[in-house]
GUKE-326554 format. One record per residue (C-alpha): x, y, z. Coordinates in Angstrom, 2 decimals. Example, Ala and Ser with C-alpha at 12.3 -4.5 7.8 and 13.67 -1.06 7.14 Angstrom:
2
c1->12.30 c2->-4.50 c3->7.80
c1->13.67 c2->-1.06 c3->7.14
//
This chain:
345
c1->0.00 c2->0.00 c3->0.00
c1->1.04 c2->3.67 c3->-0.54
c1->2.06 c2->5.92 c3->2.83
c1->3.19 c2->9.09 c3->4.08
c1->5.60 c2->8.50 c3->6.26
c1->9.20 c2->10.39 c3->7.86
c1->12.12 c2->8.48 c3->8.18
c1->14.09 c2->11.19 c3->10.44
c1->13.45 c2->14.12 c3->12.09
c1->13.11 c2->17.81 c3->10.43
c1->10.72 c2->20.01 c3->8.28
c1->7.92 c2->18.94 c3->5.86
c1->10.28 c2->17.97 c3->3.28
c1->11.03 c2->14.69 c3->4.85
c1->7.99 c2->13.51 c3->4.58
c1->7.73 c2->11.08 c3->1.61
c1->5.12 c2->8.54 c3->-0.32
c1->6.76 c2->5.18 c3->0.09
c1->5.17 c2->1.52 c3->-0.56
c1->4.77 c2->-0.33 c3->2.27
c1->3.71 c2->-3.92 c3->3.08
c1->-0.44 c2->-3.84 c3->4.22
c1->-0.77 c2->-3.78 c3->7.68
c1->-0.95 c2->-7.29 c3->9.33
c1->-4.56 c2->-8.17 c3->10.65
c1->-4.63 c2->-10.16 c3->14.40
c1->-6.92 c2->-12.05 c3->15.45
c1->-9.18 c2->-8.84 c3->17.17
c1->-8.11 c2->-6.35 c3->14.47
c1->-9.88 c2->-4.89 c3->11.48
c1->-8.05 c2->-3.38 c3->8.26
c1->-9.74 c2->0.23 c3->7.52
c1->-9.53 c2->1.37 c3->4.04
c1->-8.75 c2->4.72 c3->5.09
c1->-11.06 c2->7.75 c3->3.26
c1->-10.11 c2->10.59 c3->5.13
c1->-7.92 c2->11.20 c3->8.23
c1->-7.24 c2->14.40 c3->10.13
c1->-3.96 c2->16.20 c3->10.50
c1->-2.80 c2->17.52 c3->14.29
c1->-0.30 c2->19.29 c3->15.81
c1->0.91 c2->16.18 c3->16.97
c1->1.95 c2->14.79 c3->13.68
c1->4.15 c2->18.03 c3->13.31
c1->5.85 c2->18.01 c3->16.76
c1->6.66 c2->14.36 c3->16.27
c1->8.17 c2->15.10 c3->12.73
c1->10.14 c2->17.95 c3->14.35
c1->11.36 c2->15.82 c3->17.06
c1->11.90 c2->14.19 c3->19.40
c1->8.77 c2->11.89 c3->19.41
c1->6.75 c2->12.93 c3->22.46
c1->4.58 c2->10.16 c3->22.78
c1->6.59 c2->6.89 c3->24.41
c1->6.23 c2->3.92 c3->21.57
c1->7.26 c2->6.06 c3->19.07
c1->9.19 c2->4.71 c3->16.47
c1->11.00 c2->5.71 c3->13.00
c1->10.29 c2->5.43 c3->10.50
c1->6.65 c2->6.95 c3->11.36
c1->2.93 c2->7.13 c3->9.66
c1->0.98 c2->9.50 c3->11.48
c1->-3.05 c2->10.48 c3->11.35
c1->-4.93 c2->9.95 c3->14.59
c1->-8.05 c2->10.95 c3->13.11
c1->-9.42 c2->7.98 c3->11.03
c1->-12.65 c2->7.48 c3->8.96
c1->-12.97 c2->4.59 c3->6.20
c1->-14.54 c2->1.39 c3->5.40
c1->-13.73 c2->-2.29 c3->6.78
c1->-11.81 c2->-4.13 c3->4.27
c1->-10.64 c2->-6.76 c3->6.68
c1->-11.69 c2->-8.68 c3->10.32
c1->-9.58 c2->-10.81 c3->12.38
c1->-11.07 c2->-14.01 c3->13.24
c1->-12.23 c2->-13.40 c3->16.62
c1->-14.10 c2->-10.19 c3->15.88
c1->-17.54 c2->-10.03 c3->15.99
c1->-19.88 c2->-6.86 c3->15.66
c1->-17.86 c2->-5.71 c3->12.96
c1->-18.07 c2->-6.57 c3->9.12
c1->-16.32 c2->-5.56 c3->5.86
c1->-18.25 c2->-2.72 c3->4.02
c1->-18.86 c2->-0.73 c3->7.48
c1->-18.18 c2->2.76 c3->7.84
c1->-16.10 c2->3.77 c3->11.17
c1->-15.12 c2->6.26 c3->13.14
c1->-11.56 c2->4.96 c3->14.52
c1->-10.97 c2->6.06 c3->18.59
c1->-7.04 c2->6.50 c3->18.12
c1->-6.38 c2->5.78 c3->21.89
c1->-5.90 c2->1.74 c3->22.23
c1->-5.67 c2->0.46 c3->25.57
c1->-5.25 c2->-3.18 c3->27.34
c1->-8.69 c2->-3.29 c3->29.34
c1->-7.16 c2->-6.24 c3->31.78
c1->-4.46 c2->-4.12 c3->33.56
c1->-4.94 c2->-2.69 c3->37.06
c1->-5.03 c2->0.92 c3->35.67
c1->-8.14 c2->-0.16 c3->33.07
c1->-10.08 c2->-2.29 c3->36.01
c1->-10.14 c2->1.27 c3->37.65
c1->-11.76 c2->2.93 c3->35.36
c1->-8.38 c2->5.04 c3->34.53
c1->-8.26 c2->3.60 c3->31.15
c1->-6.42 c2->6.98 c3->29.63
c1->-3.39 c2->6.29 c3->31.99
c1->-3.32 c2->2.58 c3->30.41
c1->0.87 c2->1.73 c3->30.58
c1->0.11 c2->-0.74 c3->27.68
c1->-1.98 c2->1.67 c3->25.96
c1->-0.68 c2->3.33 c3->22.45
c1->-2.00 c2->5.70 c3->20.15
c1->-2.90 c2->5.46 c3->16.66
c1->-0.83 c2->7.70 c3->14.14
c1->1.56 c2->8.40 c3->17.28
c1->3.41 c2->5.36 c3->18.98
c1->1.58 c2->2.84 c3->15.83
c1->1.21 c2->3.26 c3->12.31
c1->-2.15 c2->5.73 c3->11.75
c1->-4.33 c2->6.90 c3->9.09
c1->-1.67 c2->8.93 c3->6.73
c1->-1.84 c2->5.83 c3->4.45
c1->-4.60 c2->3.61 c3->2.22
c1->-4.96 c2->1.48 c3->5.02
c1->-4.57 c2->0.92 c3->8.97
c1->-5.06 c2->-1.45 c3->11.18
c1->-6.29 c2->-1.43 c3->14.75
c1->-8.57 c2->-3.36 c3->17.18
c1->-11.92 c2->-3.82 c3->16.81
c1->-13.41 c2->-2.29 c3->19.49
c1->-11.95 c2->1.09 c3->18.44
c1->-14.20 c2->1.11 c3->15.96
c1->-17.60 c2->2.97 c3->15.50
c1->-20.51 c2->2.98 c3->12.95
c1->-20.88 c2->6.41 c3->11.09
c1->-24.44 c2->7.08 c3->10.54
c1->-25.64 c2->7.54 c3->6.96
c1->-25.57 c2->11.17 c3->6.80
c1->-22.08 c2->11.62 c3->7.82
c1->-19.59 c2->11.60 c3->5.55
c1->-15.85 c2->10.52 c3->5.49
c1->-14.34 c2->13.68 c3->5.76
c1->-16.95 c2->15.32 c3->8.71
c1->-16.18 c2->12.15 c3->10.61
c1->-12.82 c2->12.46 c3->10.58
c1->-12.51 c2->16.09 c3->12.13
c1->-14.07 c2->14.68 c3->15.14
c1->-11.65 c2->12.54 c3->17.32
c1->-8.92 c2->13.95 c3->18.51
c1->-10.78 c2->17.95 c3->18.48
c1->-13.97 c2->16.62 c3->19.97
c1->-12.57 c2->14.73 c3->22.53
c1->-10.23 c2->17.41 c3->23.82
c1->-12.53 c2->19.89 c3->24.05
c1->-15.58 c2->17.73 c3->25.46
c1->-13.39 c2->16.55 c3->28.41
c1->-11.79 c2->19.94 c3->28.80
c1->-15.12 c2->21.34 c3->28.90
c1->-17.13 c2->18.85 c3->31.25
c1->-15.41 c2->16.15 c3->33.33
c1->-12.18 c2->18.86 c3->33.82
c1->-13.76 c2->22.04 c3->33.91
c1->-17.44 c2->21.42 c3->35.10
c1->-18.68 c2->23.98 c3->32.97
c1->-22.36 c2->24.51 c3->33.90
c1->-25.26 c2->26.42 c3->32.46
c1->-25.24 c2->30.43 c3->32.63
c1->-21.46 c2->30.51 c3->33.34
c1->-19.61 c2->32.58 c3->30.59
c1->-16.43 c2->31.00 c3->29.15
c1->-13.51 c2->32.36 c3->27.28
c1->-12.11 c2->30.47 c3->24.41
c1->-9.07 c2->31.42 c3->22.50
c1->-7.74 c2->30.76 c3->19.16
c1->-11.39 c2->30.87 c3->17.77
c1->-9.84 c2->29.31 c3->14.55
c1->-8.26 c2->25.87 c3->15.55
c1->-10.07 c2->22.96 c3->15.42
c1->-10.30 c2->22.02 c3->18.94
c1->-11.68 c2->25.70 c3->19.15
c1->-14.41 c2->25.22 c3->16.64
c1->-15.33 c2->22.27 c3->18.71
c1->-15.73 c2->23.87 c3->22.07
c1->-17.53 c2->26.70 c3->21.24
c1->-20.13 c2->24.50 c3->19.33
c1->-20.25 c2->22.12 c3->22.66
c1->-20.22 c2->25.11 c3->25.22
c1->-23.40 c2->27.05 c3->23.55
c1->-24.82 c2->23.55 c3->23.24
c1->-24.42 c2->23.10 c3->27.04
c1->-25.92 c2->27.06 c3->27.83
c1->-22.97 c2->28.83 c3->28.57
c1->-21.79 c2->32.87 c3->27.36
c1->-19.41 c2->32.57 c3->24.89
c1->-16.74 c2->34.50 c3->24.02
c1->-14.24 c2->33.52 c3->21.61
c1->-10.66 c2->35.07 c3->21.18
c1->-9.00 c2->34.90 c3->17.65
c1->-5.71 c2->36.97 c3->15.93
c1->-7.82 c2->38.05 c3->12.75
c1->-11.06 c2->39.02 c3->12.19
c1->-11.57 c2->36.36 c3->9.58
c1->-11.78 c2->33.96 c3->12.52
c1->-13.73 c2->36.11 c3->14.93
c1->-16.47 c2->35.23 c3->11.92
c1->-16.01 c2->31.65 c3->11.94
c1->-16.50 c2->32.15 c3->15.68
c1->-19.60 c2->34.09 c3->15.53
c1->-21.06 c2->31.84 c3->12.85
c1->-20.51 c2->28.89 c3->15.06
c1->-22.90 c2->30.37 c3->17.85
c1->-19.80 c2->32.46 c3->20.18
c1->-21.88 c2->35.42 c3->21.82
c1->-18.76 c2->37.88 c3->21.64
c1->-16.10 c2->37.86 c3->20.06
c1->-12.57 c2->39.40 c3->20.82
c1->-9.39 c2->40.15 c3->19.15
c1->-6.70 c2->38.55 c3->21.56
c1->-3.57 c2->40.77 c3->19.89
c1->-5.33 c2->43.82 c3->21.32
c1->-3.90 c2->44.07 c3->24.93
c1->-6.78 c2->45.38 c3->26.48
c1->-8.38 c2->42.05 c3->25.57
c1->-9.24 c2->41.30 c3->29.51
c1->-10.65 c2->44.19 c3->29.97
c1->-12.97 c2->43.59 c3->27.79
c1->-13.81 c2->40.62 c3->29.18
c1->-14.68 c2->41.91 c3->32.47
c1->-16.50 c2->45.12 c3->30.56
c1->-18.49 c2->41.75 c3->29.11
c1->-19.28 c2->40.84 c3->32.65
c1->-20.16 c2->43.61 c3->34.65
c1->-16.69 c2->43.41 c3->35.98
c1->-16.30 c2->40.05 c3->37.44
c1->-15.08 c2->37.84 c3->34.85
c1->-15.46 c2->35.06 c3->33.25
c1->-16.04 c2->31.66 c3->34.98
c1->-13.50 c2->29.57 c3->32.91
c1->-10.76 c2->30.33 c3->29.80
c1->-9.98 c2->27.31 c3->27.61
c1->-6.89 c2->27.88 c3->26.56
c1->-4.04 c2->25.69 c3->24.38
c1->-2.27 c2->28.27 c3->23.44
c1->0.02 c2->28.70 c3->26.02
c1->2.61 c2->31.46 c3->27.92
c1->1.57 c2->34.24 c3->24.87
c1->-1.82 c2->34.51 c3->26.51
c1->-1.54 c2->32.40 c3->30.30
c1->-1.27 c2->35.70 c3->32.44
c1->-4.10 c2->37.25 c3->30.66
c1->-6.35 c2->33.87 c3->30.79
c1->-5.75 c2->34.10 c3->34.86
c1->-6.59 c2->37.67 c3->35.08
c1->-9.41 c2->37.67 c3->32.61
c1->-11.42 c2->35.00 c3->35.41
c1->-13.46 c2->36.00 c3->38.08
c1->-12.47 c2->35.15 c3->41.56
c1->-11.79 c2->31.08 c3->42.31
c1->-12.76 c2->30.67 c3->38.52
c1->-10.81 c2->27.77 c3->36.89
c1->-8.39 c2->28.08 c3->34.00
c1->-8.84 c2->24.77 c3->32.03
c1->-5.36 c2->24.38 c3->29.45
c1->-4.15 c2->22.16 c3->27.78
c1->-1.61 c2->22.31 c3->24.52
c1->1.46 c2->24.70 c3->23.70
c1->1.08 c2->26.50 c3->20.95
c1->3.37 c2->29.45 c3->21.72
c1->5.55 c2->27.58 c3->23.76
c1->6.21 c2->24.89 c3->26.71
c1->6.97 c2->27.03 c3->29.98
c1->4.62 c2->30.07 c3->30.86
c1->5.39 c2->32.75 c3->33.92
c1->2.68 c2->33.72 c3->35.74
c1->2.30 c2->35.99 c3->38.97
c1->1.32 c2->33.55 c3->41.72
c1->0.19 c2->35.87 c3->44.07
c1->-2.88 c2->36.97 c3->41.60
c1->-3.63 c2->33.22 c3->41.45
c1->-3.65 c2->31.53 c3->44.96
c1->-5.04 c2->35.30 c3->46.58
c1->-8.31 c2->35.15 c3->44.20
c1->-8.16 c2->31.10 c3->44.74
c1->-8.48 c2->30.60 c3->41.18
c1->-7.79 c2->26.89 c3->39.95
c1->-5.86 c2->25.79 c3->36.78
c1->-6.81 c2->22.65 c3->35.57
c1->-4.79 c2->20.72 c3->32.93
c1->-6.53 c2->18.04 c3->30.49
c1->-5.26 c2->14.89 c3->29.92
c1->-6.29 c2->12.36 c3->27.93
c1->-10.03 c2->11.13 c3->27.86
c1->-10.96 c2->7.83 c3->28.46
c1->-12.54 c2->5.17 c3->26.57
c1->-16.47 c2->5.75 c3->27.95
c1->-15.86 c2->9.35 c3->27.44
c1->-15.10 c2->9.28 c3->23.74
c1->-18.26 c2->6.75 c3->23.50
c1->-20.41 c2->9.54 c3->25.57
c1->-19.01 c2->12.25 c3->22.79
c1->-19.42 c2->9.99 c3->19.71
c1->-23.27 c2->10.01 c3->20.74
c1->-23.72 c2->13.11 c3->21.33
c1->-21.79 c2->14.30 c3->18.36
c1->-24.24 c2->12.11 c3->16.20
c1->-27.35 c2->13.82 c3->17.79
c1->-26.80 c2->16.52 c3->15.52
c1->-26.55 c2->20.07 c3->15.51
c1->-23.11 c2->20.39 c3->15.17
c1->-21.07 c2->21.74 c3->12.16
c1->-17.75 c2->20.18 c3->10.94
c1->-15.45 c2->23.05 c3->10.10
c1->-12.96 c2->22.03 c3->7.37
c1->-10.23 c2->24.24 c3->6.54
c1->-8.97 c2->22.35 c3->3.55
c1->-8.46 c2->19.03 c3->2.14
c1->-5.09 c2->17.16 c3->0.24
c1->-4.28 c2->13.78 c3->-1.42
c1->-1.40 c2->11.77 c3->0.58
c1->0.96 c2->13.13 c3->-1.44
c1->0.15 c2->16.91 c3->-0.27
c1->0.46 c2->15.71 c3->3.32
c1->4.19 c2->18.13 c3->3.56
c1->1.81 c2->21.21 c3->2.09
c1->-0.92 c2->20.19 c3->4.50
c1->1.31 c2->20.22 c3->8.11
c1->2.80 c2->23.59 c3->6.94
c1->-0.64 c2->24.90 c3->6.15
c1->-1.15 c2->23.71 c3->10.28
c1->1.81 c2->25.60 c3->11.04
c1->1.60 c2->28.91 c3->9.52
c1->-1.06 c2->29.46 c3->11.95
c1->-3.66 c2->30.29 c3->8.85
c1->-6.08 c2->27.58 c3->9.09
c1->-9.32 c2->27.87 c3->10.48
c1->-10.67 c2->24.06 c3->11.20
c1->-9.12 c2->20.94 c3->10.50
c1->-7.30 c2->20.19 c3->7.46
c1->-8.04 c2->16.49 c3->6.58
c1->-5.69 c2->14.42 c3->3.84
c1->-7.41 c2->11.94 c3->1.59
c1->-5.78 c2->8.86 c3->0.69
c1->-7.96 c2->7.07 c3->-0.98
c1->-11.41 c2->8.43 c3->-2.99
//
């Protein structure tokens, strides 16, 4: 089969279409024709190097976010037949350790990830176990499907089990434009909160109000939190999501109202972030990091998603041979949803 692949660390350009032998099929595996798969910021950190997530391996095929057709089942599977349409949950875990009995699947130490410590969906075809699998409904197609993994699952457990966001609270969310973005402000009007939705152009700020944000702010005009407290009659907001990191950390803490919660994950403008730790433990305000979700939650998520109501925002699409053009596109900070490669049609 063809893949997109890197065989060392370094910029787009060593990223390459190679043949490669089909993935082999185990006894609870299915082989996914792959149709469309979405690209993340964790296929470009792990190109850059070093590989952040521990199985990682060269040479690498990334693309956590998988949607295609069953070409193949193992011989134990049941449930699952060739011709189905899935939805692939990239996060693969044991279920028999100590960790999974718990409940605490997301901290699995067997667990890997699809497109980051194993072969993902950057090629015609990927393999993975069975029960990461789910039907796509009818009227969903390939590429919607696959913006939805790794952007609704971030911001649905940022949102709810992290930061208990409730109805009639007002939430900040920055970066209007990114994917994970276009997810939460979707799922935090769904839910009844006050929106308001930070971006760096104004092109963005209307994705943001199109997608239901109630205000919408520039975030490279420094008076940025006070408009956010103009917003709220001077208190603040109850919660910022923010993944952007140190560029906008300070102003996230002093945009919240007192003992408000700073939910945060990612780090976008860089890994360390200085912040005045008086103005956080005097107003008691909480910062809350996300980690990964676990497997009921992304079940929980999937069926909401497929309720309906909610609007895939695609910035662009490529064929696997494009998939160099499509991570810089991610990185020159112009894209406004998820940009999805195509390997097969």
């Amino acid at each position: 089969m063809k893949a997109a692949l890197h065989r060392t660390h370094g910029g787009p350009e060593v990223i390459e279409v190679a043949e490669v032998p089909d993935p082999e099929v185990g006894p609870g595996d299915v082989l996914v024709e792959v149709r469309a798969a979405g690209v993340n910021r964790l296929d470009v950190l792990q190109r850059e190097g070093p590989g952040l997530v521990p199985g990682f391996a060269l040479p690498h095929i990334a693309g956590m976010d998988v949607a295609g057709v069953v070409v193949e089942v193992g011989a134990d599977v049941a449930g699952v037949a060739p011709g189905d349409r899935v939805l692939v949950n990239p996060a693969i875990v044991c279920g028999e350790c100590e960790v999974c009995r718990r409940g605490e699947d997301a901290y699995c130490p067997n667990g890997s990830v699809v497109g980051a410590s194993r072969p993902g969906g950057f090629a015609e075809r990927c393999a993975v176990p069975a029960v990461n699998v789910h039907p796509i409904p009818d009227h969903v197609d390939f590429a919607e499907a696959a913006t939805i993994p790794t952007i609704y699952s971030t911001a649905w457990r940022a949102l709810f089990p992290v930061g208990d966001l409730r109805l009639g609270e007002t939430i900040v969310i920055h970066a209007a434009g990114a994917g994970v973005s276009t997810a939460a402000i979707q799922l935090a009007k769904r839910a009844g909160a006050t929106v308001v939705a930070t971006a760096g152009s104004q092109e963005k700020l209307d994705l943001a109000t199109e997608l239901g944000a109630d205000h919408v702010l520039s975030n490279r005009d420094p008076k940025w939190v006070d408009a956010v407290r103009d917003l709220t009659d001077g208190i603040g907001a109850d919660i910022v999501f923010d993944h952007v990191g140190p560029a906008l950390f300070q102003g996230s803490l002093d945009a919240l109202r007192n003992r408000g919660r700073l939910v945060f994950c990612g780090a976008t403008t860089g890994a360390s972030a200085t912040f005045s730790l008086p103005r956080a433990y005097q107003r008691g305000l909480r910062l809350l990091g996300v980690d990964s979700y676990n497997q009921r939650e992304f079940a929980q998520m999937l069926d909401l998603y497929w309720r309906g109501g909610y609007r895939p925002v695609i910035d662009s699409e490529h064929p696997l041979e494009d998939l160099g053009a499509a991570q810089a596109r991610l990185e020159s900070g112009a894209v406004a949803g998820k940009v999805l490669i195509r390997p097969t049609a």
